[in-house]
MDAnalysis code that builds the backbone (N, CA, C; Angstrom):
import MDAnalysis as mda
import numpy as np

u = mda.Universe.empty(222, n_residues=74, atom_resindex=np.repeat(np.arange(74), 3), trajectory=True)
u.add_TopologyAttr("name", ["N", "CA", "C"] * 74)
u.add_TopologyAttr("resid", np.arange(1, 75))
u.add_TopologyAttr("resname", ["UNK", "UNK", "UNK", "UNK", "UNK", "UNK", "UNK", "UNK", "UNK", "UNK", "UNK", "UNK", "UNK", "UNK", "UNK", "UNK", "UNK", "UNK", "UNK", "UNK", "UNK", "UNK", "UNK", "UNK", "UNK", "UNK", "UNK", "UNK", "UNK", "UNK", "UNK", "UNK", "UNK", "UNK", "UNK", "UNK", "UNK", "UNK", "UNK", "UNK", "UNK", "UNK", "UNK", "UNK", "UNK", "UNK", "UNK", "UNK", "UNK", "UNK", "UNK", "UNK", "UNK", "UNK", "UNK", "UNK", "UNK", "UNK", "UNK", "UNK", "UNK", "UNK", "UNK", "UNK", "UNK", "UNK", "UNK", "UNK", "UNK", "UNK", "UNK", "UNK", "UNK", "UNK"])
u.atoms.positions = np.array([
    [-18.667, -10.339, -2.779],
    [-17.300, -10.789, -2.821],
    [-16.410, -9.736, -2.158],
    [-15.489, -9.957, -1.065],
    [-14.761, -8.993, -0.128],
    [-13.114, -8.888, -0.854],
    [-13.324, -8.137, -1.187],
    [-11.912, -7.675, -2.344],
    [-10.586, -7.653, -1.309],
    [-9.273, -8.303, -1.365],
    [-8.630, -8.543, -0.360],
    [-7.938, -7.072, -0.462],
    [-7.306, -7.169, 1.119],
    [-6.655, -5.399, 1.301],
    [-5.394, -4.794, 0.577],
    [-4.753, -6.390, 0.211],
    [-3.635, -6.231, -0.774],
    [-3.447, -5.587, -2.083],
    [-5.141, -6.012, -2.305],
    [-5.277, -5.641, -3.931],
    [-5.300, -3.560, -3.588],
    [-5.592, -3.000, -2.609],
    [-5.844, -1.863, -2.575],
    [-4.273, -1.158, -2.694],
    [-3.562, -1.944, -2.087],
    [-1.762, -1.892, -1.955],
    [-1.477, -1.699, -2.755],
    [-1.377, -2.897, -3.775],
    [-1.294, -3.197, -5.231],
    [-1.606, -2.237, -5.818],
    [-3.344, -1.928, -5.823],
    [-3.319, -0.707, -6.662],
    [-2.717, 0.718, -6.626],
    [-2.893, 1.320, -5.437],
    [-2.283, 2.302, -5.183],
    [-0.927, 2.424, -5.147],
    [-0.254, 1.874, -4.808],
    [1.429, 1.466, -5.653],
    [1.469, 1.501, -7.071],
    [0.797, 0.916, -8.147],
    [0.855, 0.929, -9.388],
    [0.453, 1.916, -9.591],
    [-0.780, 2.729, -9.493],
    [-0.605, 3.864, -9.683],
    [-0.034, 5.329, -9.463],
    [0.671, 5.241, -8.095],
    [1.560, 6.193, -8.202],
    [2.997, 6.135, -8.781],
    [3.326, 4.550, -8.764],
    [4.684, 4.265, -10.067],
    [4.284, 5.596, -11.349],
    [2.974, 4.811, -11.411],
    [2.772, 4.972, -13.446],
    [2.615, 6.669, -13.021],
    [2.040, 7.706, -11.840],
    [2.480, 8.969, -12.126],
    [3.694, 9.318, -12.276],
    [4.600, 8.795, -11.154],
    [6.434, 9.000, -11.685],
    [6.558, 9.325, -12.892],
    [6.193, 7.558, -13.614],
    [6.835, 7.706, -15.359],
    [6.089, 8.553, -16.187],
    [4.606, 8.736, -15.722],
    [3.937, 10.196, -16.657],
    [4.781, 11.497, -16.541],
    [5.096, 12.019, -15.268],
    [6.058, 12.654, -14.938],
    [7.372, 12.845, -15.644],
    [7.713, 12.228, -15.685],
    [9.656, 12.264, -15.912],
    [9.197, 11.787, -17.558],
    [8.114, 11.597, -18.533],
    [7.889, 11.590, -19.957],
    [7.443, 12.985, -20.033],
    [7.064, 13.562, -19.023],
    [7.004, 15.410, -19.591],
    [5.540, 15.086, -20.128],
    [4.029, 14.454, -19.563],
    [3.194, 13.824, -19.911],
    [2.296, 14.929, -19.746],
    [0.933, 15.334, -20.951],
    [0.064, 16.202, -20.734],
    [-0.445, 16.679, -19.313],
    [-0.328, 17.769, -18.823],
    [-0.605, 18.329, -17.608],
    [-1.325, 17.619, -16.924],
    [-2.552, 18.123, -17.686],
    [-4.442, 17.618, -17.355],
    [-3.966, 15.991, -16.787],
    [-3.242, 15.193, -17.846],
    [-3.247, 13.339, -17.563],
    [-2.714, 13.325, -16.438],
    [-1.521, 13.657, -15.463],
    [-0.819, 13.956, -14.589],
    [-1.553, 14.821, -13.697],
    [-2.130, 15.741, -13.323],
    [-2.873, 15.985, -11.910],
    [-4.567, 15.375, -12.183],
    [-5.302, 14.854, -13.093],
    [-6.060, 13.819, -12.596],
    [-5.710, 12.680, -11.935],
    [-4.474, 11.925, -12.619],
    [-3.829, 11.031, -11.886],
    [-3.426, 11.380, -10.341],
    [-2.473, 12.278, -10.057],
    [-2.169, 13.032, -9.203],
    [-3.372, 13.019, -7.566],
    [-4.812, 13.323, -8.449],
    [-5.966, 13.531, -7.483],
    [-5.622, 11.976, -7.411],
    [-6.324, 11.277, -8.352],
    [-7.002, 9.652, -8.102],
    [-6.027, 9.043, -7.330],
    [-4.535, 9.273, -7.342],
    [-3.909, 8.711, -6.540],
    [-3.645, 9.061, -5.226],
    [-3.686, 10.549, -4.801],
    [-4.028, 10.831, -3.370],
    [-5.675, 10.534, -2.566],
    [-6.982, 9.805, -3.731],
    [-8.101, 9.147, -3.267],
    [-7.759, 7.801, -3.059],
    [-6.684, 6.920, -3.750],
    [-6.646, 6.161, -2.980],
    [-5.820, 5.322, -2.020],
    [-5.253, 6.291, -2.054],
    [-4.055, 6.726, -0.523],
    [-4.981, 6.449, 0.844],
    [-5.908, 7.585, 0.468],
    [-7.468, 7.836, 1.478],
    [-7.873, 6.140, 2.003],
    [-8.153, 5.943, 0.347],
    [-9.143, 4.627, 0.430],
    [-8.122, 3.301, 1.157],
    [-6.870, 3.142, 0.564],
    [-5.905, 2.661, 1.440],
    [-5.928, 2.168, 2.331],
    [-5.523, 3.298, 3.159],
    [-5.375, 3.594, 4.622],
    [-6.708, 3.055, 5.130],
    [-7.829, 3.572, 4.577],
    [-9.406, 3.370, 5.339],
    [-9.172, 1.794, 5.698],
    [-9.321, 1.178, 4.113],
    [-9.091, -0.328, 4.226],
    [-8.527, -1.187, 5.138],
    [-6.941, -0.875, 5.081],
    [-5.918, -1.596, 5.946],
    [-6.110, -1.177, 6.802],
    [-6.713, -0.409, 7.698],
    [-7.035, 0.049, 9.343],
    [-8.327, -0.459, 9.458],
    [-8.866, -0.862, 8.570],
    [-10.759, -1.202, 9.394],
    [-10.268, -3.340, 8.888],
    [-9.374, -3.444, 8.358],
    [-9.285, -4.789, 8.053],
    [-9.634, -5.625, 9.204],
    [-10.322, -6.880, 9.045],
    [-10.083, -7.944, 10.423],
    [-8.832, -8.637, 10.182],
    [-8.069, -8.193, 10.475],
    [-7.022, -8.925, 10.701],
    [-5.934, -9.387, 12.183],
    [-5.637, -10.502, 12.376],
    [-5.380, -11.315, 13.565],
    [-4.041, -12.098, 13.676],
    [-3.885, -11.999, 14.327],
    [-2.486, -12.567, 14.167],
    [-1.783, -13.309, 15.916],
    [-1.335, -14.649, 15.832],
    [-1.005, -15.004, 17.450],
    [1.037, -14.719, 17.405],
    [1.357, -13.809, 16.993],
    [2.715, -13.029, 16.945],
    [2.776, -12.176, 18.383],
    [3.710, -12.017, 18.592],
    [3.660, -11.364, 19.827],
    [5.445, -10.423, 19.895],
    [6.243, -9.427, 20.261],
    [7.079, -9.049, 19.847],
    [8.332, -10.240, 20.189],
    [8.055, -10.686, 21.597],
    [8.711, -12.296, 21.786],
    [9.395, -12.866, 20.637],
    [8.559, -12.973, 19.315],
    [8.603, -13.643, 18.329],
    [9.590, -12.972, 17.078],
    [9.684, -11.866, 17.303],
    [10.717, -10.752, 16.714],
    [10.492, -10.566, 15.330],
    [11.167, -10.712, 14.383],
    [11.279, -10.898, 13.008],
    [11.076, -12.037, 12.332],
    [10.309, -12.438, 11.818],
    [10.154, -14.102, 11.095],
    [11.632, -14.015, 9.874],
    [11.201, -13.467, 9.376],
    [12.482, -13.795, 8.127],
    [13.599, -13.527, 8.837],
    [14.501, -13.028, 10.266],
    [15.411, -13.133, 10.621],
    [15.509, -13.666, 12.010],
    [15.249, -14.567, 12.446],
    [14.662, -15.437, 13.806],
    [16.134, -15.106, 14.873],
    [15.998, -14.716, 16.080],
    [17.254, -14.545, 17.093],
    [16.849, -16.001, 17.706],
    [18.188, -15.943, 18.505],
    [17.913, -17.373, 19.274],
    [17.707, -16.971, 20.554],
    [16.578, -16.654, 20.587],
    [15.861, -16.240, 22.406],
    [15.771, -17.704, 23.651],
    [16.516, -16.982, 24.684],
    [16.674, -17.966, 25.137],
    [15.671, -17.243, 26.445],
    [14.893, -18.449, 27.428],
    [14.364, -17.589, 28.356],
    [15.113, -18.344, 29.677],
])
């Protein structure tokens, strides 16, 4: 089963939120730079993911912004 690249997003976003709030609760050292590591591994893992993804797309810069469309005239 090919785990989608989002979920790696997802995760690594949630877990560097939840270091913030360990952080700013003044949270046991040790809990906060294990976190700290695991979240700069999957920063790593991340990046690996979303750059080796197959992903395709028939967009071209022509096409500009979808959520704010210009009126290109040729």
């Amino acid at each position: 089963m090919k785990i989608p690249v989002m979920f790696y997003v997802a995760l690594t976003t949630f877990l560097l939120v939840l270091l913030t709030i360990m952080v700013s609760m003044n949270m046991v050292f040790t809990w906060v730079f294990y976190t700290m590591c695991l979240g700069q591994l999957m920063v790593v893992v991340m990046v690996f993911k979303v750059l080796r993804d197959k992903y395709t797309t028939d967009k071209t810069f022509e096409n500009f912004y979808e959520d704010k469309p210009i009126n290109y005239r040729k």
